[in-house]
C-alpha positions in Angstrom: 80.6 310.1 8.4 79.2 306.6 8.9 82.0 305.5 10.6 82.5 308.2 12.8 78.0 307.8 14.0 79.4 304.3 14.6 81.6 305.0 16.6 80.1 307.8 18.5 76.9 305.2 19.2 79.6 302.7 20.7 81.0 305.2 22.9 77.9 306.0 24.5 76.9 302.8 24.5 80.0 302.3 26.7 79.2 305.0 29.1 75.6 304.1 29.5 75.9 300.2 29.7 76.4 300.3 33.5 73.4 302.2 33.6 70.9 301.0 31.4 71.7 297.7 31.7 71.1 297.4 35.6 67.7 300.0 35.1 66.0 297.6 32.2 66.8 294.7 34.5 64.9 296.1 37.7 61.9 296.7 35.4 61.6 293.4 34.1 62.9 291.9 37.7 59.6 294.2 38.5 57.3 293.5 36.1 57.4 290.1 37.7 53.6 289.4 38.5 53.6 292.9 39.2 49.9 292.3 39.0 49.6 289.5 41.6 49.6 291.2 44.7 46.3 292.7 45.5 46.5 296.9 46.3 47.7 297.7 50.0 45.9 300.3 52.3 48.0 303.3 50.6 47.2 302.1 47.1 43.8 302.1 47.6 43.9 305.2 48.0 46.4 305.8 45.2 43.3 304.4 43.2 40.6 305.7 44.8 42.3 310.0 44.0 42.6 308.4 40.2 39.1 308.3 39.4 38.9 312.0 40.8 38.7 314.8 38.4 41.5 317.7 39.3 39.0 319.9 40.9 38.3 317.1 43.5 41.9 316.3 43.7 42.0 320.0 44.6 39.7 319.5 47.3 40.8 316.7 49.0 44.9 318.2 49.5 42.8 321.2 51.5 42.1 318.3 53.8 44.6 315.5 53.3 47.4 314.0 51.2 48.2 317.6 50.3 51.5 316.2 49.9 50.8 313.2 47.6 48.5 316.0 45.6 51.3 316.0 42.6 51.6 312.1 42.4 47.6 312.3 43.0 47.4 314.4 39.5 50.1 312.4 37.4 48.4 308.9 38.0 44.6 311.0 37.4 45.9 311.4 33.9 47.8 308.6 33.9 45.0 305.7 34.1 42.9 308.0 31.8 45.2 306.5 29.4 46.3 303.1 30.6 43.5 302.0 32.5 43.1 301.2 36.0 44.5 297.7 36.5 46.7 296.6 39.1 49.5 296.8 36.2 48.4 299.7 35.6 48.5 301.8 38.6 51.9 300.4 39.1 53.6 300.6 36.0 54.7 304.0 36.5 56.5 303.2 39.7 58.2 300.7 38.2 59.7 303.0 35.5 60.6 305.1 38.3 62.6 302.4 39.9 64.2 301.8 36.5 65.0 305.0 36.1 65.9 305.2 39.8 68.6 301.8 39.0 70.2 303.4 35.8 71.0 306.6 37.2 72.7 304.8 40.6 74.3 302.9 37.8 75.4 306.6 36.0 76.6 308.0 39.7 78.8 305.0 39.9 80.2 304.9 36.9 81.1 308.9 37.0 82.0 308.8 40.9 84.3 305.4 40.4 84.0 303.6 37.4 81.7 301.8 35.3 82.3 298.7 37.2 81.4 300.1 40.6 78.4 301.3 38.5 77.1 298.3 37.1 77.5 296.2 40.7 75.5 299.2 42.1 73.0 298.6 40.0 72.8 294.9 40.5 73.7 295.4 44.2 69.9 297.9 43.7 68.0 295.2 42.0 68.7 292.4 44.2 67.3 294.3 47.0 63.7 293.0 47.9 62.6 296.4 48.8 63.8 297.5 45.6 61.1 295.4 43.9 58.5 295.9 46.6 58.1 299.9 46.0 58.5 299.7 42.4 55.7 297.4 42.2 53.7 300.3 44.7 51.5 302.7 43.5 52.6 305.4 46.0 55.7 308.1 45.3 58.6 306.4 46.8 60.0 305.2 43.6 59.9 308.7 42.4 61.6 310.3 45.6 64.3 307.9 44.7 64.6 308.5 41.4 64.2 312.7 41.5 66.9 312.4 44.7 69.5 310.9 42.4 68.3 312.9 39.3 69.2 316.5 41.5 72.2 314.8 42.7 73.4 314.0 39.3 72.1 317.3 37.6 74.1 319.5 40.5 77.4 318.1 39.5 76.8 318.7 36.0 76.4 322.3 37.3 78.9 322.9 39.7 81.5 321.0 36.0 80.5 323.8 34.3 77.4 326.4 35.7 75.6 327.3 33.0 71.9 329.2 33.6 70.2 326.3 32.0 72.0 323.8 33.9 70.9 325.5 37.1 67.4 325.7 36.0 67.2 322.2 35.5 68.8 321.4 38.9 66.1 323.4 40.5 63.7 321.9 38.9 64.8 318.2 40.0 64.5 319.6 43.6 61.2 321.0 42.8 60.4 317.2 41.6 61.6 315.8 44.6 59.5 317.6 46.9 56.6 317.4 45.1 57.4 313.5 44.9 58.0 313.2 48.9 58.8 316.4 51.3 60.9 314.3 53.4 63.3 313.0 50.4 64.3 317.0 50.8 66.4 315.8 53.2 68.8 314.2 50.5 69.7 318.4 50.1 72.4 318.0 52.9 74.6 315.7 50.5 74.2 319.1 47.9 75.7 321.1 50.5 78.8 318.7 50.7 79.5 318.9 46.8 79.0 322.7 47.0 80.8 323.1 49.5 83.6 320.8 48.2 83.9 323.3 44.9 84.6 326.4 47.1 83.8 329.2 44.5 81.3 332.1 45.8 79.5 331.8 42.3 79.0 327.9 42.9 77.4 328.7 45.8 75.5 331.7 45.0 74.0 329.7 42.3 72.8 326.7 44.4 71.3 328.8 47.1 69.2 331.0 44.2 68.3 327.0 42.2 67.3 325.8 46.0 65.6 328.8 47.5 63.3 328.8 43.9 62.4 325.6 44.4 61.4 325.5 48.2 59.6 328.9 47.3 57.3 327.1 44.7 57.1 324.2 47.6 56.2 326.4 50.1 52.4 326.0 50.0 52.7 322.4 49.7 54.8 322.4 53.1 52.6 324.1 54.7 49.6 322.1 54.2 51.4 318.8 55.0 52.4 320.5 58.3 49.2 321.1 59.2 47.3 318.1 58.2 50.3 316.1 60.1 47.4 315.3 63.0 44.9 314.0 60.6 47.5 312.0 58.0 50.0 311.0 60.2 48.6 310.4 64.0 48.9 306.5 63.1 52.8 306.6 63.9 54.5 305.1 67.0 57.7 306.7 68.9 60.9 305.2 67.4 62.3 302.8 70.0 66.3 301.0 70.0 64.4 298.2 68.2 63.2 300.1 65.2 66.4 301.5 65.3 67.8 297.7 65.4 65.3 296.5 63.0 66.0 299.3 60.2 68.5 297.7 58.3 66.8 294.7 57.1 63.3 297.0 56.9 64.7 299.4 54.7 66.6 296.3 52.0 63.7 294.3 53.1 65.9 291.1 53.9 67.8 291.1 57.1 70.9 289.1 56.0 71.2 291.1 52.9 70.4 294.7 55.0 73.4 293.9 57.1 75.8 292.3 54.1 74.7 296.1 52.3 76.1 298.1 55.4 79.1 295.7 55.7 79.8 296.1 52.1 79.6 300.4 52.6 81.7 300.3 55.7 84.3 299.1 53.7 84.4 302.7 51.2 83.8 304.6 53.7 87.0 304.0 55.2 88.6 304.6 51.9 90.1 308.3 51.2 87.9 309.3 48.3 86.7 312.0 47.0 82.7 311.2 46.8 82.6 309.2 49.6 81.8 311.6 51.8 78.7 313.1 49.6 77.0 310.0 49.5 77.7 308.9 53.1 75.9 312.5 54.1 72.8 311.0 51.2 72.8 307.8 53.2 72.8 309.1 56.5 71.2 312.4 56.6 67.3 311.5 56.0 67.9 309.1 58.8 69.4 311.2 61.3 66.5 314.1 60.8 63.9 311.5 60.9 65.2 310.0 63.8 66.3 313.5 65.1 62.4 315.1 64.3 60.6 311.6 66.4 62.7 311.6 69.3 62.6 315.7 69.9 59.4 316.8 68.3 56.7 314.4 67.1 57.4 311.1 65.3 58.2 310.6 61.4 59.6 307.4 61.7 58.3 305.6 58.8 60.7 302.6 57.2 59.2 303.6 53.4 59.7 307.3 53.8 63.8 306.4 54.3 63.9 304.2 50.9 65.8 307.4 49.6 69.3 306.2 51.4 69.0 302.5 49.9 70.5 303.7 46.5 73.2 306.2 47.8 74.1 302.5 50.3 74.4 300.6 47.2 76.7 302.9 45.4 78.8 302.9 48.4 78.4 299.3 48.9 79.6 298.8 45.2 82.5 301.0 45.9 83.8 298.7 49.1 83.3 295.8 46.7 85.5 297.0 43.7 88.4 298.2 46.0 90.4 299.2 45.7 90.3 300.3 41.9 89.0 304.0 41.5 88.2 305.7 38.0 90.5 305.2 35.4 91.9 302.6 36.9 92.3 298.9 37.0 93.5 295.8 38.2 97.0 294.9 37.3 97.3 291.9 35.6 95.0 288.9 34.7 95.2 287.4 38.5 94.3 290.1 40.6 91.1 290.7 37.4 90.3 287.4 38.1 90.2 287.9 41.9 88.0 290.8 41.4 85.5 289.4 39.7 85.8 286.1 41.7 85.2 288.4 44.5 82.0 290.5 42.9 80.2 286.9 41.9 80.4 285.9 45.3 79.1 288.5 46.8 76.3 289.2 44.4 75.6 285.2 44.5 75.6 285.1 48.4 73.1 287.8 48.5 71.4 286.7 45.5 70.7 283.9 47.5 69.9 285.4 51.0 67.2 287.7 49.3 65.3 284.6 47.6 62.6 284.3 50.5 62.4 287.7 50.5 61.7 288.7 46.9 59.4 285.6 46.4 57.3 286.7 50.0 56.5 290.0 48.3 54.9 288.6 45.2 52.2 286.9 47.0 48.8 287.7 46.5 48.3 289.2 49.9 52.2 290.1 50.5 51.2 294.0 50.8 49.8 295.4 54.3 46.1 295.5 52.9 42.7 293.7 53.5 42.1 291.0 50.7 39.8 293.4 48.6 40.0 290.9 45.8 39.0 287.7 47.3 36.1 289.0 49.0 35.2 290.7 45.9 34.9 287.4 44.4 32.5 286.0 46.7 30.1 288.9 46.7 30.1 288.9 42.5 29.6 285.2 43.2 26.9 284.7 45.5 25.3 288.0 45.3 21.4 288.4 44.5 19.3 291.3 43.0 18.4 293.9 45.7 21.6 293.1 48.0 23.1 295.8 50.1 26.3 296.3 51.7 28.2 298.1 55.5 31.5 298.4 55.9 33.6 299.0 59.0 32.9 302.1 60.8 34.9 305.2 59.6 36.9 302.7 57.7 38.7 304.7 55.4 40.0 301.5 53.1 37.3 298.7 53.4 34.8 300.6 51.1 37.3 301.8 48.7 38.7 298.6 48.1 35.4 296.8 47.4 34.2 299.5 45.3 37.6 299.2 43.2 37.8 295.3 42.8 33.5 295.5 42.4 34.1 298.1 39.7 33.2 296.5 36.3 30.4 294.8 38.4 27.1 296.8 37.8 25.0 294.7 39.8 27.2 295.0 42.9 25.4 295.4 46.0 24.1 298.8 47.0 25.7 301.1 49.5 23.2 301.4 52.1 25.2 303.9 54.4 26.7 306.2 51.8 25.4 309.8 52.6 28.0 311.3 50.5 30.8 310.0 48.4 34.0 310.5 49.3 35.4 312.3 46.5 32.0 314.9 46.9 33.2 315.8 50.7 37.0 316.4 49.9 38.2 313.5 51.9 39.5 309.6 51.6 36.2 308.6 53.7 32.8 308.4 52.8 30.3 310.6 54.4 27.6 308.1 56.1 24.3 308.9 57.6 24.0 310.2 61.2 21.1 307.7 61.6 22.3 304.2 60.1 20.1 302.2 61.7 17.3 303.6 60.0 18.5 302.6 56.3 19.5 299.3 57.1 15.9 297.9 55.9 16.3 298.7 52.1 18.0 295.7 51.6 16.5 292.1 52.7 20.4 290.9 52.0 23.3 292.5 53.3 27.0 292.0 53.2 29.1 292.8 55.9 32.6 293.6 55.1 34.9 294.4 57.9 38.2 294.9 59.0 39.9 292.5 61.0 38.9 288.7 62.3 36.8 289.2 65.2 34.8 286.5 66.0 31.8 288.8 65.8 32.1 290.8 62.6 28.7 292.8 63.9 31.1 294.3 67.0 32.8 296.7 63.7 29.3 298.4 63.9 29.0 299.0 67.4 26.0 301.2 66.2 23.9 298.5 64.7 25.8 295.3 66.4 22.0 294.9 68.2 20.1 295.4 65.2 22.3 292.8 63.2 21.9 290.5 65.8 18.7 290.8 66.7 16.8 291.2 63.0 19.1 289.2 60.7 20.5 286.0 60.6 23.8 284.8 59.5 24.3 283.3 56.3 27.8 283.1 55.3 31.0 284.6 56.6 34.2 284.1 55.7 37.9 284.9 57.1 40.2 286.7 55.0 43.5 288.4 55.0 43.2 291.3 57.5 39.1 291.1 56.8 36.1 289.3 57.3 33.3 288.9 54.8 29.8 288.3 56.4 26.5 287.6 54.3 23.0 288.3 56.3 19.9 287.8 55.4 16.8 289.7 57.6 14.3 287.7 59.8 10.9 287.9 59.1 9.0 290.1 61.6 7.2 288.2 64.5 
């Protein structure tokens, strides 16, 4: 009996190693001073929802991020437990993308081999944008991981449908839409395997799993189609260049963007049988994204299309290991040696075209955010008793992120404009008073943080620029990472 658990736990060590070999490595490839960068405009965000209770989560996906409400709840709970550092906030993205790298690895190994499976999963973690999202408290690690998840749950269906097999299928989609409505897109690569199987019960099956599971989306669509105007109005018309530039946007390296698609071209030109399924997952999101900008409004946003980089890996992988399918191999020692002569090199040459990259995106101000942390600094430092504090006008991040890097300060300066917190009004911005101008003499100090560098930081108040620069005078200011820090103190009365 011994003998035979022995050998069953070296057979499925066998099976899994070309998955959970590649997904441990991307978590500790991510875990990589996962802390260093400081939280980008989305994050704050991400942070700002955690310290709401689930009523006011409620509330604010009546008015906005309706379709980030699910991820909103998880990470509520979430940092009840594990706090609400950097690390924190992140962590379960980065066991997303771990997850999200061992089952590309699993796909790979069950479409081709476990060779082609464990380059896809090294292919995955060498990506920079790989590392950039799992180290991002937002959903897009979890779109890829659920997208992969219903892939891989629908063939185990459609091997041998069983009811609970189904249910769980449905449940991945469900998963998926609640991690990112537009990773439903992925659902067009489902309709190539079903189709592919050509039964009537196959089919009737997948359209009962899927119709269940938009049916329980269906509120959730709806909101996030109607609060497209408030969330979304910030996106430009996709242009040639975008189109152009996707490639190294989406890997997050240019060289290694257009050495992925090379790699890709080169199985999808070979006759097999999954090719075509995960061609459809790398193309499909694109082509309705594109499709939805250029005819109705535009969607066109590089992180919403990270769901095609694992599908482009696997096939990637599979143009790399040609031409040896599943179950087979190469014949004799030379042509193994070529192979793997021929894998090194290619994960060496974009090992090495990536570098930049991977290092750029560990800086401390590598994330598209104000430097929240550095200004929080200098107000904990040089702050006094009695201090007040403005922020940009209908700024929806600068406050957020000072209250969140001020947060174990209980002398930080006081909100003079505040009205209503955010969280009370079912939004992601404060509610301010109508008359500003009259509360800006409870403070003798006050700190102005605004976005931006303008050379006159009072010009981000164009409602008290002539009371600032009339009644107080400058006594510090300072130029940050898409910010500016200014310290004022009031002129005595004449």
């Amino acid at each position: 009996m011994g003998l035979r658990t022995h050998r069953d736990v070296r057979h499925w060590l066998a099976l899994l190693g070309p998955s959970l070999g590649p997904g441990l490595t991307m978590i500790g490839i991510a875990l990589i001073q996962a802390g260093h960068p400081v939280l980008s405009w989305d994050e704050i965000a991400t942070a700002d929802a955690a310290g709401r209770t689930p009523a006011q989560l409620w509330h604010l996906m009546h008015h906005v991020d309706a379709v980030f409400g699910a991820y909103y709840l998880l990470i509520h709970f979430w940092t009840a437990i594990a706090g609400t550092s950097e690390i924190a906030l992140r962590l379960p993205s980065i066991l997303a993308m771990g997850a999200t790298v061992a089952l590309t690895g699993e796909l790979g190994r069950r479409f081709f081999g476990p060779l082609t499976g464990a380059v896809a999963g090294l292919l995955l973690c060498l990506m920079p944008n790989t590392s950039r999202y799992a180290d991002e408290a937002r959903p897009y690690a979890f779109a890829c991981c659920f997208a992969l998840l219903a892939l891989l749950l629908l063939h185990y269906a459609v091997k041998r449908p069983r009811p609970a097999r189904w249910i769980g299928y449905a449940a991945a989609v469900l998963l998926l839409g609640l991690s990112h409505v537009i990773a439903l897109t992925t659902l067009a690569a489902h309709v190539v395997v079903v189709v592919q199987h050509r039964t009537r019960r196959v089919l009737l099956a997948w359209g009962m799993a899927v119709g269940c599971a938009l049916a329980a989306l269906t509120p959730l669509l709806w909101l996030g189609l109607h609060q497209r105007g408030t969330q979304l109005s910030w996106i430009e018309p996709l242009t040639r260049g975008s189109l152009w530039k996707f490639p190294g946007m989406l890997v997050g390296s240019v060289p290694a963007g257009w050495l992925l698609i090379g790699l890709a071209i080169l199985a999808i030109w070979q006759p097999r049988r999954h090719v075509t399924e995960l061609s459809v997952l790398a193309l499909a999101p694109v082509a309705a994204l594109a499709t939805l900008s250029v005819l109705v409004v535009p969607y066109w946003v590089v992180r919403y299309l990270l769901i095609v980089l694992a599908p482009l890996a696997l096939l990637a992988a599979a143009g790399l290991v040609q031409p040896f399918g599943p179950g087979h191999s190469p014949a004799g020692w030379r042509s193994r040696r070529t192979l793997a002569l021929q894998i090194a090199t290619a994960l060496a040459v974009l090992g090495l075209a990536v570098v930049p990259d991977q290092r750029a995106l560990r800086g401390a101000t590598a994330k598209n955010g104000s430097d929240y942390r550095t200004a929080a600094h200098l107000v904990d430092r040089y702050q006094q008793p009695g201090d007040g504090i403005i922020y940009t006008a209908h700024s929806r991040t600068m406050r957020t992120g000072m209250q969140y890097y001020l947060r174990h300060d209980p002398g930080q300066p006081h909100d003079l404009l505040m009205q209503q917190p955010a969280a009370d009004v079912g939004t992601l911005r404060a509610q301010e008073y109508p008359d500003p101008g009259g509360h800006l003499g409870q403070a003798a100090r006050i700190w102005l943080f605004t976005y931006g560098n303008d050379r006159d930081p009072t010009a981000a108040r164009p409602d008290l620029r002539a009371a600032l620069r009339s009644g107080y005078r400058t006594l510090g200011i300072w130029s940050l990472h898409h910010a500016t820090l200014t310290l004022l103190r009031r002129q005595p009365s004449r």
